[in-house]
RORO-368615 format. One record per residue (C-alpha): residue number from 1; residue in one letter; z, y, x. Coordinates in Angstrom, 1 decimal, decimal comma. Each point is the difference from the previous one (the first is absolute). Layout:
<nodes>
<pos->NUM code->A up->Z north->Y east->X> .
...
</nodes>
This chain:
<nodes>
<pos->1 code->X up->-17,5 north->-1,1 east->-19,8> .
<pos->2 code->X up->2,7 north->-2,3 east->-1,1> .
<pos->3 code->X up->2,2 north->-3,0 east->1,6> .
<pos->4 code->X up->2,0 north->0,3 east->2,1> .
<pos->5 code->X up->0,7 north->2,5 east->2,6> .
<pos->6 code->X up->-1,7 north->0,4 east->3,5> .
<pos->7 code->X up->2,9 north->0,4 east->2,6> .
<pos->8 code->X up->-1,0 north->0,1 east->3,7> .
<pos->9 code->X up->2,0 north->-1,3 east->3,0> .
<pos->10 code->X up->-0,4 north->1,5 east->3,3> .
<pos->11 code->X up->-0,5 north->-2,9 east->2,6> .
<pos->12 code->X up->-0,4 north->0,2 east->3,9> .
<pos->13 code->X up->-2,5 north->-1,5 east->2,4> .
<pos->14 code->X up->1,2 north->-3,2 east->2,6> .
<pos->15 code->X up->-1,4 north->-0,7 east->2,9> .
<pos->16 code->X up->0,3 north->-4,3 east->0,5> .
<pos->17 code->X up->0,6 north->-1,4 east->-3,9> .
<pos->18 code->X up->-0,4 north->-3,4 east->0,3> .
<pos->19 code->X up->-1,4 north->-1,9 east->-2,9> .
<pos->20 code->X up->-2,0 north->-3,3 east->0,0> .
<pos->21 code->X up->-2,4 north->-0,3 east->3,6> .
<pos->22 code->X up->0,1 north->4,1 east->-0,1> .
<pos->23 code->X up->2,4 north->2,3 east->1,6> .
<pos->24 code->X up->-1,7 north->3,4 east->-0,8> .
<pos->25 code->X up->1,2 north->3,7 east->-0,5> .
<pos->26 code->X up->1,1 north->-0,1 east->-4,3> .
<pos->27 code->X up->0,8 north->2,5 east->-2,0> .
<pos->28 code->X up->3,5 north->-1,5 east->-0,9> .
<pos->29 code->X up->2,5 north->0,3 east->-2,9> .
<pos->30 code->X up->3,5 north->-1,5 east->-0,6> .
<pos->31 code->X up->-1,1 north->-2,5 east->-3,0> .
<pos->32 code->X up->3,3 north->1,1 east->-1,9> .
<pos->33 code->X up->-1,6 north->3,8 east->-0,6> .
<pos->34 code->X up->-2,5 north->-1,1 east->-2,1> .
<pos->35 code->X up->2,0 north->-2,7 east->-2,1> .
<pos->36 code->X up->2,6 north->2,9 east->-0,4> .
<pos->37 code->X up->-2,8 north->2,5 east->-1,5> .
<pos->38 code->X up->-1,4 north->-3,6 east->-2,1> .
<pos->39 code->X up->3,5 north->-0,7 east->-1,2> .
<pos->40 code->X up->0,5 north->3,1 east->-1,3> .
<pos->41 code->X up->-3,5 north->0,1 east->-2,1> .
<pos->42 code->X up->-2,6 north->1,6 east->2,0> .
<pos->43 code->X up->-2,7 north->-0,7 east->2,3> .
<pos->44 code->X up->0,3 north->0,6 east->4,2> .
<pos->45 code->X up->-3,0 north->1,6 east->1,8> .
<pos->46 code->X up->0,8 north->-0,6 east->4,1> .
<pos->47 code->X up->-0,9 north->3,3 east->1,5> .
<pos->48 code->X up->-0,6 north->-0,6 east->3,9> .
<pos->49 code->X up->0,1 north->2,7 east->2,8> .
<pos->50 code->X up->-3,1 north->2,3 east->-0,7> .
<pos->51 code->X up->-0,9 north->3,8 east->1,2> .
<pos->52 code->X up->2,2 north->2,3 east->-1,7> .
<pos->53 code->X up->-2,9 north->1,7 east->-1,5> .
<pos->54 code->X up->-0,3 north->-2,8 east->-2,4> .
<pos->55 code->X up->3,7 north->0,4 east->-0,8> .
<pos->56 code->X up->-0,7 north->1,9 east->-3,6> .
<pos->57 code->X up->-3,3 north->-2,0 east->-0,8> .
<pos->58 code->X up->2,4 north->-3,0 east->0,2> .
<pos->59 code->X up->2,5 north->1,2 east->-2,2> .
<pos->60 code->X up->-1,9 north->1,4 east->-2,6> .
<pos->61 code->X up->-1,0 north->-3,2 east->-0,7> .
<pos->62 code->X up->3,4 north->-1,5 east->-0,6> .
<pos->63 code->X up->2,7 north->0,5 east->-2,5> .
<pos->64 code->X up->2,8 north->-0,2 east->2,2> .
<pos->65 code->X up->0,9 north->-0,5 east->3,8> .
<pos->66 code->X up->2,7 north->-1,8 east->1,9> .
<pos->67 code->X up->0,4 north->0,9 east->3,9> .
<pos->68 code->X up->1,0 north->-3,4 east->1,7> .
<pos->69 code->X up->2,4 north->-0,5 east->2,6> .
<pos->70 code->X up->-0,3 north->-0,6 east->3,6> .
<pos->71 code->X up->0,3 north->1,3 east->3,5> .
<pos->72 code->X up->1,2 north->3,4 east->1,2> .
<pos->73 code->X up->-1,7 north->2,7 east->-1,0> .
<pos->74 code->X up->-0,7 north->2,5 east->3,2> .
<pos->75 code->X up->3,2 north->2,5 east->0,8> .
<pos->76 code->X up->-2,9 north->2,5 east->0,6> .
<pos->77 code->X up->-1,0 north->-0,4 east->-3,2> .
<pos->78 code->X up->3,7 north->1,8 east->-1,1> .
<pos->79 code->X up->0,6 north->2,2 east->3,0> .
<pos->80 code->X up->1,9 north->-1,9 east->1,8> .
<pos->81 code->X up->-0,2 north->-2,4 east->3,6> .
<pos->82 code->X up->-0,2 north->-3,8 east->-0,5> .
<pos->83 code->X up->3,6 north->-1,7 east->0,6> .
<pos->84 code->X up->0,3 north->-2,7 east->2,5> .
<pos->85 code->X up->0,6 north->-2,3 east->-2,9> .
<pos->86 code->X up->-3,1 north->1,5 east->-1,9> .
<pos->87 code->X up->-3,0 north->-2,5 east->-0,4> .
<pos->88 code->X up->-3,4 north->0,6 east->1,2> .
<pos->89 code->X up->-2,4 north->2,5 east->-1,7> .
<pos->90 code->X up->-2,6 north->-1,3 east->-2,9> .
<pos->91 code->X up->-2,2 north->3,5 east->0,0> .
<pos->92 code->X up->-2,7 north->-1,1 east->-2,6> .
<pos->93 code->X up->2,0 north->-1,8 east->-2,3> .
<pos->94 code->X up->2,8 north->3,3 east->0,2> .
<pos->95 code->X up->-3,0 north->2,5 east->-0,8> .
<pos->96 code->X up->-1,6 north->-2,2 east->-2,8> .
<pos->97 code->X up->3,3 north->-0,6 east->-1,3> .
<pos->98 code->X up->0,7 north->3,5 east->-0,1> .
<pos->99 code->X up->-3,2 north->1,2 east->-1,1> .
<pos->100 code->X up->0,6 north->-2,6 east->-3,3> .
<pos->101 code->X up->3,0 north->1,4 east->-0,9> .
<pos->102 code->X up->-1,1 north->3,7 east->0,3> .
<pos->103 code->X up->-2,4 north->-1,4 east->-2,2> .
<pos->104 code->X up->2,3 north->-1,4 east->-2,5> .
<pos->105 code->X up->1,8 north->3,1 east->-0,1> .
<pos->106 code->X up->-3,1 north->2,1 east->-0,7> .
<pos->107 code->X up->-1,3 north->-1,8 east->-2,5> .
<pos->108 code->X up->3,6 north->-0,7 east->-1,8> .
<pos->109 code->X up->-0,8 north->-3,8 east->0,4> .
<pos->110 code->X up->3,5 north->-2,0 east->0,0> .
<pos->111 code->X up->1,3 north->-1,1 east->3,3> .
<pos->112 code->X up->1,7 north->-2,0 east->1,2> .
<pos->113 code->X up->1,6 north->-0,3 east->4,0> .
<pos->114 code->X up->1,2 north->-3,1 east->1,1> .
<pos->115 code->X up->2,3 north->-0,4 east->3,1> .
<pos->116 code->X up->-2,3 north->1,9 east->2,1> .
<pos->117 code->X up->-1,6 north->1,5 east->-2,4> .
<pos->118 code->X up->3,1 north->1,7 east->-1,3> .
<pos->119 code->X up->0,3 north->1,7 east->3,6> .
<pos->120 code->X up->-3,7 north->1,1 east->-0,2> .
<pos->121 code->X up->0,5 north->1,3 east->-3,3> .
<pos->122 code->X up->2,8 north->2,4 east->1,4> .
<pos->123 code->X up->-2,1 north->0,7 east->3,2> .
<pos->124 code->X up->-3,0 north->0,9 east->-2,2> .
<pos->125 code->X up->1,7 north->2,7 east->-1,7> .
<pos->126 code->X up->2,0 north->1,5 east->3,3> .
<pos->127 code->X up->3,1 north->-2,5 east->0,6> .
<pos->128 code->X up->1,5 north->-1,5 east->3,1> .
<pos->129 code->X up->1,1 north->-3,5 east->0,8> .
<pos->130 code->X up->3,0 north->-1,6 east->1,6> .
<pos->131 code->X up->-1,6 north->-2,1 east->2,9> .
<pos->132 code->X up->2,5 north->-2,7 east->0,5> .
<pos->133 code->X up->3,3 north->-1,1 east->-2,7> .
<pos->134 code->X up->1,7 north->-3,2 east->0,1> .
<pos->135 code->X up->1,0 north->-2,2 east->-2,8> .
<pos->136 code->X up->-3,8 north->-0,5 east->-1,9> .
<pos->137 code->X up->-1,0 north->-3,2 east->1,4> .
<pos->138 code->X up->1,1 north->-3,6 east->0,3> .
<pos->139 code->X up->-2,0 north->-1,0 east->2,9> .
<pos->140 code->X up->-3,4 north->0,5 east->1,5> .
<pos->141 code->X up->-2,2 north->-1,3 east->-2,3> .
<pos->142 code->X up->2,6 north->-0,7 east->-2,8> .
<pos->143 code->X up->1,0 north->2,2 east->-3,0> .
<pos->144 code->X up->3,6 north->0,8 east->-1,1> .
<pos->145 code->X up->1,6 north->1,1 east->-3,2> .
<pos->146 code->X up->1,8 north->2,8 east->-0,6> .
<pos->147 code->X up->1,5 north->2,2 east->-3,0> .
<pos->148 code->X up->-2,2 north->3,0 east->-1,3> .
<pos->149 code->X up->1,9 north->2,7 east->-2,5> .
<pos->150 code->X up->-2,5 north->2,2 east->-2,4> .
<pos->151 code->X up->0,8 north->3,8 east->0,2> .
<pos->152 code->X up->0,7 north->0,2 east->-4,1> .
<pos->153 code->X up->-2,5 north->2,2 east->-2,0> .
<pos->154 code->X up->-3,0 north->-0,8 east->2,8> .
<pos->155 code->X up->-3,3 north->-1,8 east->-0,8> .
<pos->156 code->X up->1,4 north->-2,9 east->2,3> .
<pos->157 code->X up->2,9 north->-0,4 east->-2,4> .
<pos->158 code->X up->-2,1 north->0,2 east->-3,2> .
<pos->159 code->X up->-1,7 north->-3,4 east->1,3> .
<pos->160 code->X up->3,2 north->-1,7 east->1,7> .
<pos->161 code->X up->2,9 north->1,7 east->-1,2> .
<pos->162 code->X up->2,9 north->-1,8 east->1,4> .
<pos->163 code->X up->0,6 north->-1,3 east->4,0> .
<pos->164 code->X up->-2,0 north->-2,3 east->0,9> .
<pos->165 code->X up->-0,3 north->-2,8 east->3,1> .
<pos->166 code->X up->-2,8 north->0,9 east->1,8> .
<pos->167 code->X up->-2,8 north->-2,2 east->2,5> .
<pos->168 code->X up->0,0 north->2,6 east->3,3> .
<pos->169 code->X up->-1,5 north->-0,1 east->3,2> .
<pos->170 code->X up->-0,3 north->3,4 east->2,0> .
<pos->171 code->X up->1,7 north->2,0 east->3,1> .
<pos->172 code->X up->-1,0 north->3,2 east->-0,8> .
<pos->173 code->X up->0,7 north->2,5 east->-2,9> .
<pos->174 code->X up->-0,4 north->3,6 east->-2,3> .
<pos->175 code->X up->1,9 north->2,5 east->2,0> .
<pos->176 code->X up->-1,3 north->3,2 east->-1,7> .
<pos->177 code->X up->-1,4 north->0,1 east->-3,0> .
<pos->178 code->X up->-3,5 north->1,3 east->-0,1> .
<pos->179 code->X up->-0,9 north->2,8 east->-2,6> .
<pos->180 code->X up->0,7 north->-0,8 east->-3,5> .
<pos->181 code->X up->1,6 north->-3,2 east->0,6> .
<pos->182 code->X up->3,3 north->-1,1 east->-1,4> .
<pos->183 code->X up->1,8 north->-3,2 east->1,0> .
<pos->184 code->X up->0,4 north->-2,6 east->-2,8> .
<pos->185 code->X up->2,2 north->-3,0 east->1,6> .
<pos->186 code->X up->2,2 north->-0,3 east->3,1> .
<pos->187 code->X up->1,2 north->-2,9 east->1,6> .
<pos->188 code->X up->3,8 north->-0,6 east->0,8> .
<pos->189 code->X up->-0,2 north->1,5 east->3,4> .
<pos->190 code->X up->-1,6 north->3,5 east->-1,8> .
<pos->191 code->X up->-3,6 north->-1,6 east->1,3> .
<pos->192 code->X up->-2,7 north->1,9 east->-2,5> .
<pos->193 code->X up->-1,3 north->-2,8 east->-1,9> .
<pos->194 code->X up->-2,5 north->1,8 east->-2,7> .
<pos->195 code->X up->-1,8 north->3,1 east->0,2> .
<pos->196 code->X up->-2,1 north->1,7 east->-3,0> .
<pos->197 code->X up->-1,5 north->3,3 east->-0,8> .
<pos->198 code->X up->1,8 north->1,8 east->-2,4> .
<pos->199 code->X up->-2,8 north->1,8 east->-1,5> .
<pos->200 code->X up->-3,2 north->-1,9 east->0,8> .
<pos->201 code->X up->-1,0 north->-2,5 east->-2,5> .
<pos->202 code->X up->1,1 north->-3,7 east->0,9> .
<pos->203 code->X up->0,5 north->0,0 east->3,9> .
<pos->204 code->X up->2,8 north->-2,1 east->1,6> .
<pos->205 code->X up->0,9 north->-1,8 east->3,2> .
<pos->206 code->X up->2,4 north->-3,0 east->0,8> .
<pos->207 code->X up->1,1 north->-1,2 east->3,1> .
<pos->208 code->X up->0,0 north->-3,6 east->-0,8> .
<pos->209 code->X up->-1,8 north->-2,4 east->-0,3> .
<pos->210 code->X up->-0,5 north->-1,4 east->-3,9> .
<pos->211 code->X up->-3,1 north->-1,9 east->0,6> .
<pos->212 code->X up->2,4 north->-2,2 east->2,2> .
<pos->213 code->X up->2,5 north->-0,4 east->-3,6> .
<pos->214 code->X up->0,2 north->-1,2 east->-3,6> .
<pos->215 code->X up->0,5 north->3,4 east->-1,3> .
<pos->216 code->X up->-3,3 north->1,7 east->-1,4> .
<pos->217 code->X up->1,4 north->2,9 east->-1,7> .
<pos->218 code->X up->-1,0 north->3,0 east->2,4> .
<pos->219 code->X up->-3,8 north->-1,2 east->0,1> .
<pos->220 code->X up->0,1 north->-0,4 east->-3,9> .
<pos->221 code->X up->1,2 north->3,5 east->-0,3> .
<pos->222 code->X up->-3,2 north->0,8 east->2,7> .
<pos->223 code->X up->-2,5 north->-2,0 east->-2,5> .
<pos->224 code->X up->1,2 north->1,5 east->-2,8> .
<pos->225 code->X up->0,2 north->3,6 east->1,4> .
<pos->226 code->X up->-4,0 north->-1,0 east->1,0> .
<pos->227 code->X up->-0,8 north->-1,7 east->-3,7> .
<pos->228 code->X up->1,2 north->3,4 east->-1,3> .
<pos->229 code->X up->-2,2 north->2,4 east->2,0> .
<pos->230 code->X up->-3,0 north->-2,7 east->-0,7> .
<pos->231 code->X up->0,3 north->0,4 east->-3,6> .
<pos->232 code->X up->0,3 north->3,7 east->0,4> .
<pos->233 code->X up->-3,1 north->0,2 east->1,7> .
<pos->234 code->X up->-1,8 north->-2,1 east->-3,0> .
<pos->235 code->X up->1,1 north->3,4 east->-2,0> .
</nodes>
């Protein structure tokens, strides 16, 4: 085995994609994810909704794992009841998303949770969620910027150590921490920006978006975090 790493991106299933004479359910994927994972010298596997069963199979085959974003994940899911303002439930893509990162975690694959799947990441391992905050979007269907400050002495900060400007689009947020987690960033407004496990291999979440910016630094810090255990597993 050599080249470059495998790093798969969850993606979710659309009922109506439109493309040419067809309009047909797709298995769908922001283009920016996998330029993002391309840009920062590896190769993107798309990883549709599946049973969770497969969940492990999947990742076993992979050398790292990023959890896109999306839509709500289920309150149920955390404990909790759905807010007015929450969006509708996506079951299958919550359960194989959760399954994958269970996976991950297992197996000591590097992860990582994008938007979404920063707030799965803390679900997975026993957290809660804010339903509704203010502030984190521009406008339906458009992302704003905001300014993210690293915690100092965090894997977060290793990778982008000073504030940076940020591409964000989300309403809801970590509230508490699930087990193990630390928070690695904050926003102005106290917002938890980054999430990593402090002492499980390489395992973090952001809230923002990246594949939507310039900056490649975080997923460069993913593939490198997955060249590493590659090579190790040459040994």
């Amino acid at each position: 085995m050599t080249g470059r790493p495998l790093i798969g991106v969850s993606t979710y299933l659309e009922a109506g994609a439109r493309w040419g004479v067809w309009e047909l359910e797709a298995a769908l994927l922001p283009a920016g994810y996998p330029r993002l994972v391309q840009r920062a010298g590896a190769l993107a596997a798309m990883l549709p909704p599946d049973d969770p069963v497969h969940a492990a199979a999947a990742v076993a085959r992979l050398d790292g794992l990023v959890i896109a974003g999306g839509p709500d994940v289920e309150p149920v899911r955390y404990g909790a009841r759905p807010d007015p303002r929450t969006g509708p439930p996506s079951r299958a893509r919550d359960a194989w998303e959760l399954a994958l990162i269970e996976a991950a975690l297992t197996a000591g694959i590097p992860l990582l949770g994008i938007c979404r799947g920063m707030q799965l990441l803390n679900i997975a391992v026993g957290g809660t969620l804010v339903q509704h905050i203010d502030g984190h979007t521009k406008a339906p269907g458009a992302f704003g910027r905001h300014p993210v400050k690293p915690v100092p002495g965090t894997r977060y900060a290793d990778a982008v150590p000073e504030e940076t400007s940020v591409p964000t689009y989300h309403h809801q947020s970590v509230d508490r921490l699930g087990k193990g987690l630390v928070a690695s960033a904050h926003a102005a407004d106290g917002t938890v920006e980054a999430i990593e496990l402090a002492s499980a291999g390489w395992v973090l979440g952001i809230q923002w978006h990246p594949e939507m910016g310039e900056d490649v630094r975080v997923m460069r810090a993913l593939v490198r975090a997955a060249s590493a255990g590659r090579a190790q597993g040459l040994c």
